[in-house]
BAMIVEX-811913 format. One record per residue (C-alpha): residue in three letters; y, x negated, z negated. Coordinates in pm, whole numbers. Layout:
+-----+--------+--------+--------+
| res |      Y |      X |      Z |
+-----+--------+--------+--------+
| ALA |      Y |      X |      Z |
...
+-----+--------+--------+--------+
//
This chain:
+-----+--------+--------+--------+
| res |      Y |      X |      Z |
+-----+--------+--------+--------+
| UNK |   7115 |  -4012 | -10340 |
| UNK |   6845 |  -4056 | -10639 |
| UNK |   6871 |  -3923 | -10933 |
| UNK |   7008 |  -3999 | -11243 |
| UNK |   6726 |  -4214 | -11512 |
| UNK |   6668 |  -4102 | -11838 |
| UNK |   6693 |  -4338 | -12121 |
| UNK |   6391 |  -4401 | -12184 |
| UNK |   6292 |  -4446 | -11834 |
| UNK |   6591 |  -4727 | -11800 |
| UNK |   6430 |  -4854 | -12089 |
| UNK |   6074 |  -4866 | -11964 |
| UNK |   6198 |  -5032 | -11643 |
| UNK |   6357 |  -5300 | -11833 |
| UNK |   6082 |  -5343 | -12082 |
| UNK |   5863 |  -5358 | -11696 |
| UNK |   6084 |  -5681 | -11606 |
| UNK |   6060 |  -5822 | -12011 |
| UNK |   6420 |  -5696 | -12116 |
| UNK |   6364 |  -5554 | -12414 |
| UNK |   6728 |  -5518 | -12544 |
| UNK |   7063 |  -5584 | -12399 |
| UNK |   7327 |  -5796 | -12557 |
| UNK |   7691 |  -5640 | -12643 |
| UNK |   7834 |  -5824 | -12384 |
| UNK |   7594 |  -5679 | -12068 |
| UNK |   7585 |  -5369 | -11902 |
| UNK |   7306 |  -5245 | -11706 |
| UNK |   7351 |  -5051 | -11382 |
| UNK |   7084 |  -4881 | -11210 |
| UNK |   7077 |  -4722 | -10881 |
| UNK |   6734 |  -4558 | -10834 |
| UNK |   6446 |  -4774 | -10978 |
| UNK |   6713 |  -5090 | -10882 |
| UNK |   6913 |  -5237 | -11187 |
| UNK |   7147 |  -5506 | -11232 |
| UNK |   7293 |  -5696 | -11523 |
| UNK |   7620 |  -5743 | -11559 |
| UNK |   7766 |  -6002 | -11821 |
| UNK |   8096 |  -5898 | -11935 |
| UNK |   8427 |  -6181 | -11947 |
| UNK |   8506 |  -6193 | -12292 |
| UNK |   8946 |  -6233 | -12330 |
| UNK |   9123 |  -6489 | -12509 |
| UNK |   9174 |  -6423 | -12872 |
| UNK |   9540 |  -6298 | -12859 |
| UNK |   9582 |  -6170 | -12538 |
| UNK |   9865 |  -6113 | -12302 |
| UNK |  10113 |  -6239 | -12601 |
| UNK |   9973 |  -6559 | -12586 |
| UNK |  10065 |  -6551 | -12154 |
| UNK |  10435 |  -6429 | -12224 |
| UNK |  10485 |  -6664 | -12505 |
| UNK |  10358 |  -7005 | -12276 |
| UNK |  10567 |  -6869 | -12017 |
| UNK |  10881 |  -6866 | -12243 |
| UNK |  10834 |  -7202 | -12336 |
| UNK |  10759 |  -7322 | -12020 |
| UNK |  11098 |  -7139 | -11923 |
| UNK |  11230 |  -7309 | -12210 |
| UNK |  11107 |  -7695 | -12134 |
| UNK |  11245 |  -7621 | -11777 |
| UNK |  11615 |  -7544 | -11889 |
| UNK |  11582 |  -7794 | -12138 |
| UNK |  11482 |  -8057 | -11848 |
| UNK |  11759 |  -7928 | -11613 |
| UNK |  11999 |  -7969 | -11886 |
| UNK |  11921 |  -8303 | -11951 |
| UNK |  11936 |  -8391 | -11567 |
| UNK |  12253 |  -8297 | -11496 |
| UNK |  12543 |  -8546 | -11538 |
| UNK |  12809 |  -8520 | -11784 |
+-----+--------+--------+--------+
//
C-alpha cells in the first residue's frame, strides 16, 4: 500500500502533467504517484419531484386512454 500524498505534492504532480486547477465538477483520485480525473454527473434541476410528477401524469394519460377505450 503507498502512502497517503500531501497537498502540495498532489498539486505538484498535477502541475507535472499541466493541471493547474481542478474544476468544481472533478475530483482527483490518486493512488501512489497514479491519479485520475473524475468528472462528476451534474442532476436535473428539480430532482426526483420532477420523476414522480411525469410518472403521475403518465399514470394519468394511461387511465385517461383506458377510459376512453372502453365502450359505453
Amino acid at each position: 500500500m503507498s502512502r497517503q500524498l500531501s497537498r502540495a505534492e498532489q498539486d505538484e504532480i498535477l502541475a507535472q502533467h499541466g493541471i493547474t486547477s481542478v474544476e468544481s465538477d472533478e475530483l482527483v483520485v490518486f493512488d501512489g504517484l497514479d491519479f485520475t480525473v473524475y468528472k462528476l454527473i451534474t442532476k436535473a434541476p428539480g430532482g426526483p419531484g420532477i420523476a414522480a410528477a411525469n410518472r403521475k401524469a403518465r399514470r394519468a394519460a394511461r387511465a385517461a386512454a383506458k377510459r376512453k377505450a372502453q365502450p359505453v
